[in-house]
C-alpha positions as CSV (number, residue, x, y, z in Angstrom):
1,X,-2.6,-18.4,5.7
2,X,0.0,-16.8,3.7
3,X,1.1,-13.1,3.8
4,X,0.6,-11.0,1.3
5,X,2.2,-7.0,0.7
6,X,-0.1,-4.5,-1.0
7,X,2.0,-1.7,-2.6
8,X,0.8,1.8,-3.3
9,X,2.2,3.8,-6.3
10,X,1.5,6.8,-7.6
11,X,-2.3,8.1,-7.5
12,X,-3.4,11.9,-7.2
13,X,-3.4,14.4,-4.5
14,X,-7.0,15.5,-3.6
15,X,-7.8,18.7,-5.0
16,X,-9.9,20.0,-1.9
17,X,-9.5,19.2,1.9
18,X,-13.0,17.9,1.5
19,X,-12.2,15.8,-1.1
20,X,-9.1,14.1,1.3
21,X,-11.4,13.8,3.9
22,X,-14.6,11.9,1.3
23,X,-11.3,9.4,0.7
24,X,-9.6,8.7,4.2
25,X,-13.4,7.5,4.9
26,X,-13.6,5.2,2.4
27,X,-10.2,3.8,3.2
28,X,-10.4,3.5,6.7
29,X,-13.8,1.8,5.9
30,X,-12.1,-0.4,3.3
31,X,-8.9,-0.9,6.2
32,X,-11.9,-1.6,9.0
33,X,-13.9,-4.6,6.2
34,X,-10.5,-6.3,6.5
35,X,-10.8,-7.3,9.9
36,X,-7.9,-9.7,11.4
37,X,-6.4,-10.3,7.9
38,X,-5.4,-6.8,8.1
39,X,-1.7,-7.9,9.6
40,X,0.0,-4.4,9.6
41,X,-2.8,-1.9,7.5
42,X,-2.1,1.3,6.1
43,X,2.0,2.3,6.1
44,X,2.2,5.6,4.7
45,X,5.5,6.9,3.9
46,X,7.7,10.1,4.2
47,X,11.3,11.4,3.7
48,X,12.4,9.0,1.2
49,X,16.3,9.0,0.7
50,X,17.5,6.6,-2.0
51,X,21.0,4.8,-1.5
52,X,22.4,3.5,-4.6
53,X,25.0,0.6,-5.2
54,X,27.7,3.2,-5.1
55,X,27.1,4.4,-1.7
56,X,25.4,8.2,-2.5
57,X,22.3,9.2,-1.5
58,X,20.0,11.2,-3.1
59,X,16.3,12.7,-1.9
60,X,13.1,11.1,-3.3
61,X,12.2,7.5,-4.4
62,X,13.0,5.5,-8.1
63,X,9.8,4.5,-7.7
64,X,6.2,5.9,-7.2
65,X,5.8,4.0,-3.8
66,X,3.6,5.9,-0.7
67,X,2.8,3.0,0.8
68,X,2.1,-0.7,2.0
69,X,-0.2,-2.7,3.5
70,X,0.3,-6.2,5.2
71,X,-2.9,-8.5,5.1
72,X,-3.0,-12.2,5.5
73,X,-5.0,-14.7,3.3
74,X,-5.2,-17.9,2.0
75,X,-3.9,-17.2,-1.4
76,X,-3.4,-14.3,-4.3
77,X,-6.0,-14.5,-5.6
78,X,-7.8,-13.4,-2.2
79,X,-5.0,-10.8,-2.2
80,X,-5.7,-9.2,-5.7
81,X,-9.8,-9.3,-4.6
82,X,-8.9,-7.7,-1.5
83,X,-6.9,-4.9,-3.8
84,X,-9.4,-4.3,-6.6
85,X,-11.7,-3.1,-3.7
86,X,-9.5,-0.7,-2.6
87,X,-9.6,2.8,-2.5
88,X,-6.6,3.9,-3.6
89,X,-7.4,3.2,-7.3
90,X,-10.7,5.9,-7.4
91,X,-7.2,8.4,-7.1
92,X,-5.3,6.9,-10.2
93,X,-3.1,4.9,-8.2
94,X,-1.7,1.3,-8.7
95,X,-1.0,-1.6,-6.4
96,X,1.3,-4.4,-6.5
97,X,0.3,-7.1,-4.8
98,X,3.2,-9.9,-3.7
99,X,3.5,-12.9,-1.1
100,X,6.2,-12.3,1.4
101,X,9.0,-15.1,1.6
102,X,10.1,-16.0,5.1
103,X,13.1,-16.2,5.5
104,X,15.2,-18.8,7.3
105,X,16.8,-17.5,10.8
């Protein structure tokens, strides 16, 4: 089995409470249908500080990322399957999908 990194970007705030709840269901149910290939599942993220090559830091992200998810499966195209049945993409958002290297050490 290989190890494969789901990325979130982007996608649109709910517009009611309700409406974040109807979601969270339906990706906790989508989380829960991934069963043991579900390595490390839903990683929201907060606070992001971005360091450049000069050293400064400033608040907020260059990119759109919220997220990742670690899942483990025989190959991409089991990956990209996985993703097109997330979700996260009913809220506008995109995933990148990408096979983690190990690295020596």
């Amino acid at each position: 089995m290989t190890q494969f990194v789901i990325v979130y970007l982007g996608g649109n705030p709910p517009s009611t409470p309700e409406e974040g709840q109807q979601h969270m269901q339906k990706y906790m149910a989508w989380l829960a249908d991934l069963g043991a290939a579900a390595v490390s599942p839903g990683n929201p993220l907060k606070g992001t500080q971005t360091v450049h090559s000069d050293a400064s830091v400033s608040s907020g992200s260059n990119t759109a990322m919220s997220g990742y998810t670690i899942i483990d499966v025989e190959s991409m195209e089991a990956a990209l399957s996985i993703a097109k049945a997330c979700p996260f993409l009913e809220v506008g958002g995109t995933l990148e999908v990408s096979e983690l290297m190990k690295m020596p050490g």
